[in-house]
LUMVEXDO-300959 format. One record per atom (N, C-alpha, C): atom name; residue number from 1; y, x, z; residue in one letter. Coordinates in Angstrom, 3 decimals, always signed. Atoms other than C-alpha are relative to their C-alpha. Layout:
BEGIN
+-------+-----+----------+----------+----------+--------+
: atome : num :       c2 :       c1 :       c3 : residu :
+-------+-----+----------+----------+----------+--------+
:    CA : NUM :        Y :        X :        Z :      A :
...
+-------+-----+----------+----------+----------+--------+
END
This chain:
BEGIN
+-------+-----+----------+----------+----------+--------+
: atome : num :       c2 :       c1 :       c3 : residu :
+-------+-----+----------+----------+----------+--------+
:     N :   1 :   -0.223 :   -0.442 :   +1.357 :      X :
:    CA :   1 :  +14.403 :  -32.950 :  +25.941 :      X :
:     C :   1 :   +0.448 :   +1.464 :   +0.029 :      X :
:     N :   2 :   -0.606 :   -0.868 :   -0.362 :      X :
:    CA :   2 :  +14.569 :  -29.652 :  +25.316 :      X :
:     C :   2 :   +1.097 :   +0.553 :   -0.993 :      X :
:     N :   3 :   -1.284 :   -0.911 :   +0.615 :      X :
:    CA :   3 :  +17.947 :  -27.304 :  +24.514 :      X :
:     C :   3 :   -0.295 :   +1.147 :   -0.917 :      X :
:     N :   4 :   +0.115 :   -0.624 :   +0.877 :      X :
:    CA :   4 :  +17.421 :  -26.275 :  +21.270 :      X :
:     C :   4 :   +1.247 :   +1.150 :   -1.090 :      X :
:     N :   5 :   -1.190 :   -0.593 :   +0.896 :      X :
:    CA :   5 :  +20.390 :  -23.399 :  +19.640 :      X :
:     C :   5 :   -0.105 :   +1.241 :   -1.022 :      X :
:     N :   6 :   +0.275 :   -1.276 :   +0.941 :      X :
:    CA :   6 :  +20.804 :  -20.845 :  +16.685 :      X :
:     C :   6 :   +0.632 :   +0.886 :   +1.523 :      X :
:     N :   7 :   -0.668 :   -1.132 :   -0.581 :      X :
:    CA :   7 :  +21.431 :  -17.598 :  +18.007 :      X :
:     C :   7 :   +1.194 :   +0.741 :   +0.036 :      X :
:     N :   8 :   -1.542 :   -0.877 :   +0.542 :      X :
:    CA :   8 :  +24.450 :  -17.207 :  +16.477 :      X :
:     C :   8 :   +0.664 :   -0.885 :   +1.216 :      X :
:     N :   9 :   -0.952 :   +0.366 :   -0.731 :      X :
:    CA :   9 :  +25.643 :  -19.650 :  +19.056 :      X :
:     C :   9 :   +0.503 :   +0.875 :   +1.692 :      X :
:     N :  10 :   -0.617 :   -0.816 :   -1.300 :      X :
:    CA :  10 :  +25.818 :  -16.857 :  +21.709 :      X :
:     C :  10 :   +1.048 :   +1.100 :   +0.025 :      X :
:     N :  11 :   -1.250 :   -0.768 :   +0.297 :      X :
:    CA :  11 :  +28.974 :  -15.264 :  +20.176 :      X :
:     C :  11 :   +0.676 :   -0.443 :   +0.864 :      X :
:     N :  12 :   -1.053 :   +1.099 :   -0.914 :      X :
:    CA :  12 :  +30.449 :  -18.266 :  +22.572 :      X :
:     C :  12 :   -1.331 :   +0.236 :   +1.153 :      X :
:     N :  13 :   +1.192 :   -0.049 :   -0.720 :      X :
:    CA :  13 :  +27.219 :  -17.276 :  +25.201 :      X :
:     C :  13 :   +0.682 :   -0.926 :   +1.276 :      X :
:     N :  14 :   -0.241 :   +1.170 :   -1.476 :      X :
:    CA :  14 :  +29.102 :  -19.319 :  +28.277 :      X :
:     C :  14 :   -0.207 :   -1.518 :   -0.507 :      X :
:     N :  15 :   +0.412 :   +1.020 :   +0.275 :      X :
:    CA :  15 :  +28.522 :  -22.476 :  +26.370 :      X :
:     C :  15 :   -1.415 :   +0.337 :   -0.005 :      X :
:     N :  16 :   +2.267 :   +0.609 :   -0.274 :      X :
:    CA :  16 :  +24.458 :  -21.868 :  +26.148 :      X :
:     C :  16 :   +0.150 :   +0.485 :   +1.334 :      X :
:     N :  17 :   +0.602 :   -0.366 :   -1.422 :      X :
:    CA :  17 :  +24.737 :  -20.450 :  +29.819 :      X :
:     C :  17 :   +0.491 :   -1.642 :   +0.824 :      X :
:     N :  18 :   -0.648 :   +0.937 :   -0.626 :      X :
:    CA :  18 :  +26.716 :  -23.590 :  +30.565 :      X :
:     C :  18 :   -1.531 :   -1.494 :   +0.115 :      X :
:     N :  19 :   +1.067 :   +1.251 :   +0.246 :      X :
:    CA :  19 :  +23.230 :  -26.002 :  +29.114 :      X :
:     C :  19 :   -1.272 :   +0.883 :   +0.883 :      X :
:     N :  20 :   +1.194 :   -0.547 :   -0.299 :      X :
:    CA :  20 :  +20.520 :  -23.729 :  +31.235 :      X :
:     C :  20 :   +0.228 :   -0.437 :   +1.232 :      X :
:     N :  21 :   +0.547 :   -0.037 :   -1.440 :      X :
:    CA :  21 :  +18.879 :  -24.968 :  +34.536 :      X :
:     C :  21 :   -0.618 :   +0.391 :   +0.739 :      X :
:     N :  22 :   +1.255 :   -0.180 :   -0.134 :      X :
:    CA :  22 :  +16.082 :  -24.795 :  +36.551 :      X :
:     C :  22 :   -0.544 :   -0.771 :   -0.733 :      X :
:     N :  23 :   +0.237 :   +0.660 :   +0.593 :      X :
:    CA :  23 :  +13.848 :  -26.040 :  +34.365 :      X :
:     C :  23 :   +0.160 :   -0.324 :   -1.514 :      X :
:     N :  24 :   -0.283 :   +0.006 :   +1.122 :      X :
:    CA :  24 :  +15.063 :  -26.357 :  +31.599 :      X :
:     C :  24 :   +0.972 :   +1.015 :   -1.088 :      X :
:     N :  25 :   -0.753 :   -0.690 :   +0.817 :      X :
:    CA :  25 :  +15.608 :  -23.622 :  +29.641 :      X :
:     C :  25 :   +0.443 :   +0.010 :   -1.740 :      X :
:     N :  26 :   -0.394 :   -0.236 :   +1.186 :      X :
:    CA :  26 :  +17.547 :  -22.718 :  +26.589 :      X :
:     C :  26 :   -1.057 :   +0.674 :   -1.150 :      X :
:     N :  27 :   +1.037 :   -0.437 :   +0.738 :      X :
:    CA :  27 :  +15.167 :  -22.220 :  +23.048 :      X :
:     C :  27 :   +1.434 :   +0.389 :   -0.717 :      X :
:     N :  28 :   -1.110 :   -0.982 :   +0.969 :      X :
:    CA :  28 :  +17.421 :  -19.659 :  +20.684 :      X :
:     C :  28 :   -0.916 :   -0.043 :   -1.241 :      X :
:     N :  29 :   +0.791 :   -0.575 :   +1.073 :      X :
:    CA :  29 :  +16.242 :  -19.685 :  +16.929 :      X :
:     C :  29 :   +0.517 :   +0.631 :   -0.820 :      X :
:     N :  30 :   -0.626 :   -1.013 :   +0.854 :      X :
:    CA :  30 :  +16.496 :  -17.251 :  +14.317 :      X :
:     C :  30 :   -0.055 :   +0.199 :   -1.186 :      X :
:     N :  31 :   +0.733 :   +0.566 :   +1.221 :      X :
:    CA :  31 :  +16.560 :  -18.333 :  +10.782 :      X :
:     C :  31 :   -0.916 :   -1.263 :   +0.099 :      X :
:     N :  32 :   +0.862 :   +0.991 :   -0.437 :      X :
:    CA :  32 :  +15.187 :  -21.589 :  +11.977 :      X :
:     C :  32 :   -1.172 :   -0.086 :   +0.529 :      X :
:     N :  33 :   +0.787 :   +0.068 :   -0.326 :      X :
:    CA :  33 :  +12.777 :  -20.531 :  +13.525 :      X :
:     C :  33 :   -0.113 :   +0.762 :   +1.871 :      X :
:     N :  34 :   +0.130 :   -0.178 :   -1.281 :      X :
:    CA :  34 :  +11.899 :  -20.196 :  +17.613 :      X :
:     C :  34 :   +0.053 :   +1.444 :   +0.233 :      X :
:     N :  35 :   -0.143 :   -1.735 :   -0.241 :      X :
:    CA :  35 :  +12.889 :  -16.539 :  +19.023 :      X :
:     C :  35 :   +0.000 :   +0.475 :   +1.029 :      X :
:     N :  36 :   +0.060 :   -0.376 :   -1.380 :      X :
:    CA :  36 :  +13.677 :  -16.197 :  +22.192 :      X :
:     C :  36 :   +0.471 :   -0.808 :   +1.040 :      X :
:     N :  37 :   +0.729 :   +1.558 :   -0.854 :      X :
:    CA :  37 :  +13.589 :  -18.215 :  +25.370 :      X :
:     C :  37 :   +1.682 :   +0.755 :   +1.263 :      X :
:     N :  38 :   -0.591 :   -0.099 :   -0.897 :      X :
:    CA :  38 :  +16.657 :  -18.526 :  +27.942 :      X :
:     C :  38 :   -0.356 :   -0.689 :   +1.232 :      X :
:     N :  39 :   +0.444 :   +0.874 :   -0.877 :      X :
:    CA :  39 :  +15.845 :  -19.613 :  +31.291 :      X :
:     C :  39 :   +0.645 :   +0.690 :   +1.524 :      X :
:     N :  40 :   -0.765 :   +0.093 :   -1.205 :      X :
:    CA :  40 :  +17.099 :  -19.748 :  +35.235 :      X :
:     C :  40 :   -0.596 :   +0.980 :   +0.666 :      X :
:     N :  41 :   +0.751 :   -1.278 :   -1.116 :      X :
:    CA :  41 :  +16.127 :  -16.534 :  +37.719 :      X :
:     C :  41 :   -1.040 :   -0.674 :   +0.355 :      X :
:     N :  42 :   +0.937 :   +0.552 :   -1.132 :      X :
:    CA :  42 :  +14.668 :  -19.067 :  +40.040 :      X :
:     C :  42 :   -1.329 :   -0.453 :   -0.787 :      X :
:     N :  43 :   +0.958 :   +0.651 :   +0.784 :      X :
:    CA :  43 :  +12.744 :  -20.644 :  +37.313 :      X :
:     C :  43 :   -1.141 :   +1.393 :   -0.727 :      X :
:     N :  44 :   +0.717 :   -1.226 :   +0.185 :      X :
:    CA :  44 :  +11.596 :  -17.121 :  +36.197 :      X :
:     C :  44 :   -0.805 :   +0.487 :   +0.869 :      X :
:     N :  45 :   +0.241 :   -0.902 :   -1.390 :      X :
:    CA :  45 :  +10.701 :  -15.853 :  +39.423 :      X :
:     C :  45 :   -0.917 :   -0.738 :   +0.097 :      X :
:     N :  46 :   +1.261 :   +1.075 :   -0.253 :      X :
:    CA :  46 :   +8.339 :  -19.203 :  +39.874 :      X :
:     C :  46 :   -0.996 :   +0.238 :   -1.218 :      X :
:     N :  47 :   +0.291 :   -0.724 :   +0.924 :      X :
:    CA :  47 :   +7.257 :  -18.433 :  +36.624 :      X :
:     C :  47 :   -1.466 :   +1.505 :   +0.059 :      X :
:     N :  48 :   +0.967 :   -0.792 :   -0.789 :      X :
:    CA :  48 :   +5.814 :  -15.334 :  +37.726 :      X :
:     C :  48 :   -0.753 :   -0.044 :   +1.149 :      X :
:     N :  49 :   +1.080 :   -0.041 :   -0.886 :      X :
:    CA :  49 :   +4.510 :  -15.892 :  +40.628 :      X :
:     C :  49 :   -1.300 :   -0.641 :   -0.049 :      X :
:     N :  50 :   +1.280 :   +0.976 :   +0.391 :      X :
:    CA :  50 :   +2.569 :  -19.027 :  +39.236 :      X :
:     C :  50 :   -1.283 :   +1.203 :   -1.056 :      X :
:     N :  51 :   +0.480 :   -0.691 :   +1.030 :      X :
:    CA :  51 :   +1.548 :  -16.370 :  +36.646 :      X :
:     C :  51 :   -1.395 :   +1.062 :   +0.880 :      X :
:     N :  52 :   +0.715 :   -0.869 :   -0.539 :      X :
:    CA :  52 :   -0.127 :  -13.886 :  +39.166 :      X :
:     C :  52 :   -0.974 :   -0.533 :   +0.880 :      X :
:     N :  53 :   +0.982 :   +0.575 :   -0.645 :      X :
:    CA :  53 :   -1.377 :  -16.176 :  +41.123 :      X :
:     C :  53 :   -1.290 :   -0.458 :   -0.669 :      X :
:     N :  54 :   +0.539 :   +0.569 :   +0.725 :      X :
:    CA :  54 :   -3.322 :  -17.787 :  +38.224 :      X :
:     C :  54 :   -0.650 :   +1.429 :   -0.200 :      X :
:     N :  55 :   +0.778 :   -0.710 :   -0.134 :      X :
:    CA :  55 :   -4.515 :  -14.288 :  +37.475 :      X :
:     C :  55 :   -1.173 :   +0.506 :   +1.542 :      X :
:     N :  56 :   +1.346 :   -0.026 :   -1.305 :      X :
:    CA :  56 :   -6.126 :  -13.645 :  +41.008 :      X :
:     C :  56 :   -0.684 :   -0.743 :   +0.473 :      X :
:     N :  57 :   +1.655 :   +0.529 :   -0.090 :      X :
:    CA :  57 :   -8.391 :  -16.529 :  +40.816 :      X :
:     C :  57 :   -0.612 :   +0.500 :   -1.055 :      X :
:     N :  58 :   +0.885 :   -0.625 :   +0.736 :      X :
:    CA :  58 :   -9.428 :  -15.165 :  +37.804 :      X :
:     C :  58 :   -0.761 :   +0.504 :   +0.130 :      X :
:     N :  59 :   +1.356 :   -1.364 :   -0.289 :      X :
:    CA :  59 :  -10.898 :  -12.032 :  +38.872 :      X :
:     C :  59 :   -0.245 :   -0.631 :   +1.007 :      X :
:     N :  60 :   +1.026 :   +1.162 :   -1.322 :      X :
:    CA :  60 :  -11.928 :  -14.580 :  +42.220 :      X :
:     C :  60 :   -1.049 :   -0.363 :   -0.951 :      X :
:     N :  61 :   +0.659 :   +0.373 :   +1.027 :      X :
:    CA :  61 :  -13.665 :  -16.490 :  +39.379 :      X :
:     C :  61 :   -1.315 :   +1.232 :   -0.250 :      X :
:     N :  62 :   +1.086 :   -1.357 :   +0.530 :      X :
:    CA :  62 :  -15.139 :  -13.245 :  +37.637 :      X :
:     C :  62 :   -0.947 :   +0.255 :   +1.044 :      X :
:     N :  63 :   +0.463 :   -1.111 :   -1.166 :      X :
:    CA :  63 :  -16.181 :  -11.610 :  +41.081 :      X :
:     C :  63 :   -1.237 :   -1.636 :   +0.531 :      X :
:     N :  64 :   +1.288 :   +0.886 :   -0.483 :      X :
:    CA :  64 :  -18.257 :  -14.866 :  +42.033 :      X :
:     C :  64 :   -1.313 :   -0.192 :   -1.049 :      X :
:     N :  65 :   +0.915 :   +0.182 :   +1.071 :      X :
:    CA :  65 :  -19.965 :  -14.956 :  +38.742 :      X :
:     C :  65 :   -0.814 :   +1.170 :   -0.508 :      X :
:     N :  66 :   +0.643 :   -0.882 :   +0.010 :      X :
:    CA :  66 :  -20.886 :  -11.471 :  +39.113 :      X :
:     C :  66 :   -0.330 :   +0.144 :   +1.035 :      X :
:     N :  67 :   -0.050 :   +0.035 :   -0.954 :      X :
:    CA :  67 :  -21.338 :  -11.135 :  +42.340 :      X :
:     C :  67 :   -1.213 :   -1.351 :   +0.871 :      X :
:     N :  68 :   +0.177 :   +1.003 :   -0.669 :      X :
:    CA :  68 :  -22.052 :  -14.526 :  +43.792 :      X :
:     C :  68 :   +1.011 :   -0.850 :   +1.405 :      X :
:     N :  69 :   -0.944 :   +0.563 :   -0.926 :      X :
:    CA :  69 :  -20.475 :  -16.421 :  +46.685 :      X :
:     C :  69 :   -0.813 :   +0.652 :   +1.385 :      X :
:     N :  70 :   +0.571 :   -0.500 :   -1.548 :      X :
:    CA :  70 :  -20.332 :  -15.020 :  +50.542 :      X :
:     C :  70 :   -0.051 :   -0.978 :   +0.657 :      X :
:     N :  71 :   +0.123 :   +1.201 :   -0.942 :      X :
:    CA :  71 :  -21.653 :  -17.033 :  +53.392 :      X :
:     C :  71 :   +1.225 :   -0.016 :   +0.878 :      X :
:     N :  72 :   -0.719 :   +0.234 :   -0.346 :      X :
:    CA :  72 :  -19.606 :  -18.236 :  +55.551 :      X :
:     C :  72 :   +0.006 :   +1.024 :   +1.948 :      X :
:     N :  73 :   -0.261 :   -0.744 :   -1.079 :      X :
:    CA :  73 :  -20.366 :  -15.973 :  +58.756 :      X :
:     C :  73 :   +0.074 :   +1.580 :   -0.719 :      X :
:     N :  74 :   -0.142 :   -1.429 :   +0.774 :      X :
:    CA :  74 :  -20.254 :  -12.658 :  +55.744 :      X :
:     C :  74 :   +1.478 :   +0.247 :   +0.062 :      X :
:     N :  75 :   -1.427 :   -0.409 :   +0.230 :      X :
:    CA :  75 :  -16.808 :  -13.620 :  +55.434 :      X :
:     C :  75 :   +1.087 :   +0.046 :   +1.085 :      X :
:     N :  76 :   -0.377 :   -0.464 :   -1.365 :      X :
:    CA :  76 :  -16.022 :  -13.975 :  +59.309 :      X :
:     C :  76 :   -0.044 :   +1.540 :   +0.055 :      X :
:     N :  77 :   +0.047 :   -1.328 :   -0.132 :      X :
:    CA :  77 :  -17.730 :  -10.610 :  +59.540 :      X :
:     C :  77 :   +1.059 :   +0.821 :   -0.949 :      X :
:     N :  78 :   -1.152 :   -0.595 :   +0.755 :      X :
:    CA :  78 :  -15.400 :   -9.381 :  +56.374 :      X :
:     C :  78 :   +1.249 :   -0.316 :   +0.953 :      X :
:     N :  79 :   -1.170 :   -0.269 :   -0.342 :      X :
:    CA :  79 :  -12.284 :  -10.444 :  +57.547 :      X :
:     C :  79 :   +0.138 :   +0.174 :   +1.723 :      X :
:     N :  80 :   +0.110 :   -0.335 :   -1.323 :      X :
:    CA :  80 :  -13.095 :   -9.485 :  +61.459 :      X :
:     C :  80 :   +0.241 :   +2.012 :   -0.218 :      X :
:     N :  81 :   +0.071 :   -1.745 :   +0.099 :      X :
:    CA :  81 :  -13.682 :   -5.740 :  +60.032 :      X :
:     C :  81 :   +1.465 :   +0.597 :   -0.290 :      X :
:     N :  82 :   -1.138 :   -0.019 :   +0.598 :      X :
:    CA :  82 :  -10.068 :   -6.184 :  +58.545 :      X :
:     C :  82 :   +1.011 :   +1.344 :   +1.561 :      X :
+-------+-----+----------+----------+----------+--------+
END
């Protein structure tokens, strides 16, 4: 379930730092409505990395669909030239 709080409740901010995990971060709203997002380093940090990673199959993706796919002794020879 997630930890839903106004924003006004971070006048007291060690009580919402006190409800944030990994995982489960804090939702702040503003005028009832969703604003900004609290959440854990570690959970950030995974976060991103999932994020970049997910972009570089992309352009993997793209680059085969323009491109095509290398054989399998092209890509010996590629990563031998390395």
């Amino acid at each position: 379930m997630p930890t839903i709080k106004p924003i006004s409740d971070l006048r007291n901010y060690n009580d919402v730092l006190r409800d944030i995990d990994v995982g489960s971060p804090v939702f702040l709203t503003k005028n009832g409505r969703g604003r900004y997002v609290i959440t854990d380093i570690t959970e950030y940090e995974r976060q991103q990395a999932e994020f970049k990673l997910l972009s570089e199959l992309l352009k993997a993706e793209e680059s085969v669909k323009e491109k095509g796919w290398v054989s399998e002794e092209e890509a010996d020879a590629m990563i031998s030239d390395l």
